[in-house]
SELUM-422597 format. One record per residue (C-alpha): residue in one letter; z, y, x. Coordinates in steps of 0.2 Angstrom, whole numbers, plus 5000, padded with zeros to 4 digits. Example, Ala and Ser with C-alpha at 12.3 -4.5 7.8 and 13.67 -1.06 7.14 Angstrom:
REM SELUM-422597
A503949785062;S503649955068;
This chain:
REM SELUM-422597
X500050005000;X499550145010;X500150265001;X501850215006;X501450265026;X500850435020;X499050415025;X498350475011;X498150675008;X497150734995;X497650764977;X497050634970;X497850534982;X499550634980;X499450604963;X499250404966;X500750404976;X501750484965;X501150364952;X501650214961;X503250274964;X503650294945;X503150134943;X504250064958;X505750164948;X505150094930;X505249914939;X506649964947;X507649994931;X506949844921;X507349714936;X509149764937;X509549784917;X508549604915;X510249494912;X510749634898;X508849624893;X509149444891;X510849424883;X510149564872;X511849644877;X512849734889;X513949594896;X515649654892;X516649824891;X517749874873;X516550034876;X514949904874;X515849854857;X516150034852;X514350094854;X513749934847;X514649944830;X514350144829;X512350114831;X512349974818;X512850094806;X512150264814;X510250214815;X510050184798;X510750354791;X509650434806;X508250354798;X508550384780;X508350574784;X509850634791;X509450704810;X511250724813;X512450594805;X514250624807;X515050534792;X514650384794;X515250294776;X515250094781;X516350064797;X518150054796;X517849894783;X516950024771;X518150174773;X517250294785;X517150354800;X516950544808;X516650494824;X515150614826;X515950764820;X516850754838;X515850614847;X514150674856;X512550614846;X511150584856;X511550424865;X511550354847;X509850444843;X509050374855;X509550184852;X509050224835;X507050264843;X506650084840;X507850044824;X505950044814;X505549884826;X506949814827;X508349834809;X509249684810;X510949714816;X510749554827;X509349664838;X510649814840;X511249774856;X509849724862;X509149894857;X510549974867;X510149864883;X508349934881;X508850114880;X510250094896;X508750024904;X507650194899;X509350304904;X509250224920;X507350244923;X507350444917;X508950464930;X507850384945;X506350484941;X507250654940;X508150604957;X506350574965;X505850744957;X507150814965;X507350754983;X505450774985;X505650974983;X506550915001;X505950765007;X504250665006;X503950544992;X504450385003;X506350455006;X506250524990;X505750364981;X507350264989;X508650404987;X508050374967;X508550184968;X509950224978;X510250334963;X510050184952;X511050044959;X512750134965;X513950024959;X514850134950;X513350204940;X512650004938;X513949884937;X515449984932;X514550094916;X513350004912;X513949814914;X515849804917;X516149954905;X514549964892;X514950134894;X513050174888;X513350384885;X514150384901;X512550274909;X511550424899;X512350564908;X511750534926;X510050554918;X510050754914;X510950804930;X509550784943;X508150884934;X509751034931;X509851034951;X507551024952;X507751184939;X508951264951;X507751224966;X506351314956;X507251464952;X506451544963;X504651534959;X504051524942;X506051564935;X505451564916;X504851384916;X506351324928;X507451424917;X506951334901;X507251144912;X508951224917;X509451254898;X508651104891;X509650964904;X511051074904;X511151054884;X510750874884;X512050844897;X513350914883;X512450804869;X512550644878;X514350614886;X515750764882;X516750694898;X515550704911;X514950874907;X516550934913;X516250864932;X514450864930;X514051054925;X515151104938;X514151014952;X512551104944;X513551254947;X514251224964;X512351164972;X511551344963;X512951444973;X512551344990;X510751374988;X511351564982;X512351554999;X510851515008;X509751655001;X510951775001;X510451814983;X511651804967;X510051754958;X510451584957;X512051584951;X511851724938;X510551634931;X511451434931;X513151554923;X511651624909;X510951454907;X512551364906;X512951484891;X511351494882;X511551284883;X513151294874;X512551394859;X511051294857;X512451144856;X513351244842;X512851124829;X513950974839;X515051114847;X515651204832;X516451014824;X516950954842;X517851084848;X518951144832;X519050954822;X519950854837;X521650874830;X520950814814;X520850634821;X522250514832;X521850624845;X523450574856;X522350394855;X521050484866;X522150594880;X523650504879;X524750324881;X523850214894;X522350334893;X523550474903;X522450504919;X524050524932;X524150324928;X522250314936;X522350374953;X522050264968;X523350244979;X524850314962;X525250124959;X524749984946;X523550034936;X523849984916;X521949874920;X522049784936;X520249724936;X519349894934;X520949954948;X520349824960;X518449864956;X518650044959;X519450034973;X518149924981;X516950044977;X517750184983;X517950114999;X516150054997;X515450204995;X516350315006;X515850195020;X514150195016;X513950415017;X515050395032;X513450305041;X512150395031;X513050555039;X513250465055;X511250445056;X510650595051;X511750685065;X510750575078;X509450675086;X509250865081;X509350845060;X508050915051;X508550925035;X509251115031;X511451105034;X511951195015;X511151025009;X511750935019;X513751015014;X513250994997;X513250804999;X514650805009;X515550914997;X515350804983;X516050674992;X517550774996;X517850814980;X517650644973;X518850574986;X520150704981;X520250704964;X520050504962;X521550464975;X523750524971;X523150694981;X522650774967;X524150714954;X524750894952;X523150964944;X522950814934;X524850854930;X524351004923;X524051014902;X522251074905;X520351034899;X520250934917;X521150804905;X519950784895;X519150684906;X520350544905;X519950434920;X519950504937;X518850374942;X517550464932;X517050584948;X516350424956;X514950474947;X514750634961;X514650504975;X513050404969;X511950584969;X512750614987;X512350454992;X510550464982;X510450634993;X511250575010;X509750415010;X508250525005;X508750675019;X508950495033;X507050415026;X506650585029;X506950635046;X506650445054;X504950465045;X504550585056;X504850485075;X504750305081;X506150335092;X507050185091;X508650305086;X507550365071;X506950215066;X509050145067;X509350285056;X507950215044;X508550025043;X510250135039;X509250155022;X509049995019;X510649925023;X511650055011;X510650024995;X510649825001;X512449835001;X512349914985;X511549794978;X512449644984;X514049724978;X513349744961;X512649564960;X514349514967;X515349604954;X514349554941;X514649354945;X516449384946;X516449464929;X515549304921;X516949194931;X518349274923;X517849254908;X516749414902;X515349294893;X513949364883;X513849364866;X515649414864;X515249584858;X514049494846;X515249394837;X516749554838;X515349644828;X515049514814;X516749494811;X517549674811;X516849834810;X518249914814;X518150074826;X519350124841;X521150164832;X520750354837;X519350374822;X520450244809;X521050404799;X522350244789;X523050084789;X521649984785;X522449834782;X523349914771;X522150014763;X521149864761;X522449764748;X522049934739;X520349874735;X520349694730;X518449584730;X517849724745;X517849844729;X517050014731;X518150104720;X520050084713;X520650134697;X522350194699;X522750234682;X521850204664;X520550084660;X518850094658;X517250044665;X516450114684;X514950074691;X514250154707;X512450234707;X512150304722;X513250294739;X512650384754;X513350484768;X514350634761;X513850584744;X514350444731;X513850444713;X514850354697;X514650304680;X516150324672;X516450264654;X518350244648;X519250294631;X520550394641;X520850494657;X520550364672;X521150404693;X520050334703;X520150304720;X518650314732;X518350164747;X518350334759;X519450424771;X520050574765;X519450684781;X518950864777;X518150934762;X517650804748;X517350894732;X516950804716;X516150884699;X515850814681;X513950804674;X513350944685;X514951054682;X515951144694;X516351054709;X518551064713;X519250974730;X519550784727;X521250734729;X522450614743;X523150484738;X524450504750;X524850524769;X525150334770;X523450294762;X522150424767;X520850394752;X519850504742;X520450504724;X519750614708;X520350614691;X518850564676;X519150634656;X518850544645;X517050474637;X515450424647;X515250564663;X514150554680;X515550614695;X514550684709;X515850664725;X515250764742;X515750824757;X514650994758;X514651064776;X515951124784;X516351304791;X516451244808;X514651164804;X514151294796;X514651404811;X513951284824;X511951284816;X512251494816;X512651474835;X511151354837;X510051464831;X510951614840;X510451504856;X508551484851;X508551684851;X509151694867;X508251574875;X506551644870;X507151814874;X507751744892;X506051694894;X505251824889;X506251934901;X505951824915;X503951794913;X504051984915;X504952024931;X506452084922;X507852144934;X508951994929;X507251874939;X507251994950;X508952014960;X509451994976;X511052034981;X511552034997;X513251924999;X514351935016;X514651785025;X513951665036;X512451635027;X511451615042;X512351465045;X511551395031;X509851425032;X508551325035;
């Protein structure tokens, strides 16, 4: 394949290249996903069982018409769920792609399993698209695998875990940083790339937008740094903002509705992060403690020599990229070890992000960097130095990879088999104890025969016409007043009006048991029962919109040479130190 040893130069030929790598990457992604391509599942991981049961019943209100389902009126054994008024959506959006193809719930993890192995491809390519800006497509191409199998983003998310919106978030992160790259030629195109991946980073895991954003941050003040311009990072401050109101329609329910739910479920008990630190004790899951610190040691190991390498000789790649990736791995390091117990101490939004370990994630794009900068500069010699600093390449993402397959094994051995997440789903729908708004056991005695409704009080006859999402329609028919209750969770702002009347809130039954109830007159009536929008919705789409405005007037300003595209102001310090 020539085009791997750079011999061919023209356009057509460049574009060839580049074509094989994509195709390298898309192999890549699809070879190291086969066994949850086969199982039709990710292998184990209570976050594979999550995602699983919330898709089953996601894809099919998606598809019915609603682009943005946050009620969802079947798990929880029939009683709701309102996950996505605080859960990130569009991880389960894009399972639900190939729901037309594939309805049965026995093909939903297998749809899953085929959009982690799409995550993992998109997260390669924008690596390559990245680290070509800096490198040739060769080292670019294997800082993308790199990027691919780190054992933390590969075993640990995707198959130890099935944590599938957080295998989603390494995906949006390298095309923020090409954006940043390109903020210095055409600014109004690599303004809009910076907005749109910045805004799907918030959209696909609400966690890792709180280390990743930063790192987007941190690399445009480096290369701010290195240009001696505030351009950079004014623009990454403006786009960071302009992201977050066009998220206003996920934002505006997230960010006010937490303390609505079993929040103390999500940041507290065993889910404390002072009780994940390496080095701080026994963790409360002694697997994943043994497997994270295996990789930790792995990894940091592996950028040691990387590092190592590309000191031999007179380095070419510029030194403010070089401390980016050694930054990142300072960071990671710090904040996953007891060091940095007293900010994770503190009662602050770093909590939210529950498991220290997260910040892993920040070593795979050094790592991805760290190899692509070493293909880089042993491309260019045949010393035999160079070349050592090449094979250096090789042996880290061959480690990577054995590490992987080794992990993987060990999980099957201890008992992590497929088909358990199958059989979990079949028999209970049941969601993390976080979104059970009741007892449903109890709740359920309330409803004998798997009933849709109850009547608390009176007799009569009730027959369900219509039951969707946010909206259930009775028949009623009884010779006195009946009290009904409704097989839903009482959450936020179900209303219920008589043959088209005026709509009044719906009733609780009680704190103990959370249920929608509404009282019927008399005679033969149609109850309409909804839950209309909320303010905070109502609020969030007005901010969404708010951020399409600026955006276009962002744009706009940009394409003309405004003073905001154009500044450049000088910073002190010892810039020259990080120029090329």
């Amino acid at each position: 394949m020539s085009w791997i040893n750079g011999t061919l130069s023209s356009k057509s030929a460049d574009g060839r290249r580049s074509l094989g790598v994509i195709i390298i990457l898309l192999l890549t992604s699809i070879t190291v996903m086969l066994p949850a391509l086969c199982f039709g599942e990710i292998l184990r991981g209570q976050d594979a069982l999550i995602h699983t049961r919330w898709q089953v019943a996601f894809a099919p209100v998606f598809w019915s018409g609603d682009i943005f389902p946050r009620w969802l009126p079947d798990l929880n054994k029939g009683f709701g769920s309102p996950a996505f008024f605080i859960y990130p959506p569009l991880t389960q959006m894009l399972a639900a792609v190939t729901y037309p193809l594939a309805p049965s719930a026995e093909w939903t993890s297998f749809r899953i399993a085929v959009s982690v192995t799409f995550a993992i491809f998109v997260a390669a390519l924008g690596a390559f698209l990245w680290l070509r800006t800096h490198t040739n497509d060769r080292s670019a191409m294997w800082g993308a695998i790199a990027y691919s199998v780190a054992p933390y983003h590969l075993f640990v998310d995707t198959y130890f875990r099935g944590a599938f919106a957080e295998v989603w978030s390494f995906a949006p992160i390298p095309f923020a940083m090409l954006a940043v790259d390109r903020l210095s030629g055409k600014a109004h195109s690599a303004f809009l790339s910076l907005v749109l991946s910045l805004s799907c980073a918030v959209l696909l895991h609400a966690p890792s937008v709180l280390i990743n954003v930063p790192v987007v941050g941190l690399y445009a003040a480096l290369i701010g740094w290195q240009q001696r311009s505030l351009r950079p990072l004014v623009l990454f401050a403006t786009a960071g903002a302009i992201a977050m109101l066009l998220c206003g329609g996920y934002l505006g329910t997230a960010l006010t509705q937490v303390n609505m739910i079993r929040s103390v479920e999500l940041f507290g008990g065993r889910l404390v992060p002072t009780k994940w630190l390496i080095g701080g004790g026994t963790w409360p899951d002694i697997p994943i403690m043994i497997m994270i610190n295996f990789i930790m040691v792995l990894q940091v190991v592996l950028a040691i020599v990387l590092f190592r390498n590309i000191a031999t000789g007179q380095p070419r790649t510029s030194m403010w990229r070089l401390s980016f990736a050694l930054a990142l791995m300072t960071i990671s390091v710090v904040m996953t070890t007891i060091i940095s117990e007293p900010l994770w101490s503190l009662n602050s939004s770093l909590n939210r992000i529950q498991f220290p370990w997260r910040f892993l994630s920040i070593q795979a794009i050094a790592i991805a960097a760290l190899c692509a900068y070493v293909g880089d500069q042993a491309g260019r010699s045949s010393t035999p130095r160079r070349q050592a600093a090449q094979r250096s390449v090789f042996f880290a993402i061959g480690s990577m990879l054995v590490v992987n397959v080794a992990l993987y094994a060990f999980s099957i051995e201890s008992g992590a088999a497929s088909g358990k997440a199958r059989a979990a789903l079949v028999a209970d729908n049941t969601e993390p104890f976080e979104y059970q708004l009741g007892d449903i056991d109890v709740l359920t005695r309330r409803f004998p025969d798997n009933a849709s409704t109850a009547i608390l009080s009176g007799t009569g006859d009730v027959r369900v016409k219509q039951w969707r999402p946010r909206l259930i329609e009775l028949a009623t028919s009884s010779e006195g007043e009946m009290r009904l209750a409704i097989r839903q969770f009482s959450y936020t702002g179900w209303q219920y009006a008589q043959n088209g009347g005026a709509a009044r809130p719906a009733d609780l039954l009680s704190i103990d048991e959370p249920v929608v109830v509404v009282s019927v007159p008399p005679g033969s009536h149609r109850t309409t029962i909804t839950m209309p929008p909320t303010q905070q919705e109502r609020a969030g789409w007005i901010a969404s919109l708010a951020g399409v405005a600026s955006l276009v007037i962002s744009i706009a300003a940009l394409r003309r040479g405004s003073p905001l595209s154009s500044q450049r102001t000088t910073l002190n310090g010892p810039a020259d130190a990080l120029s090329e």
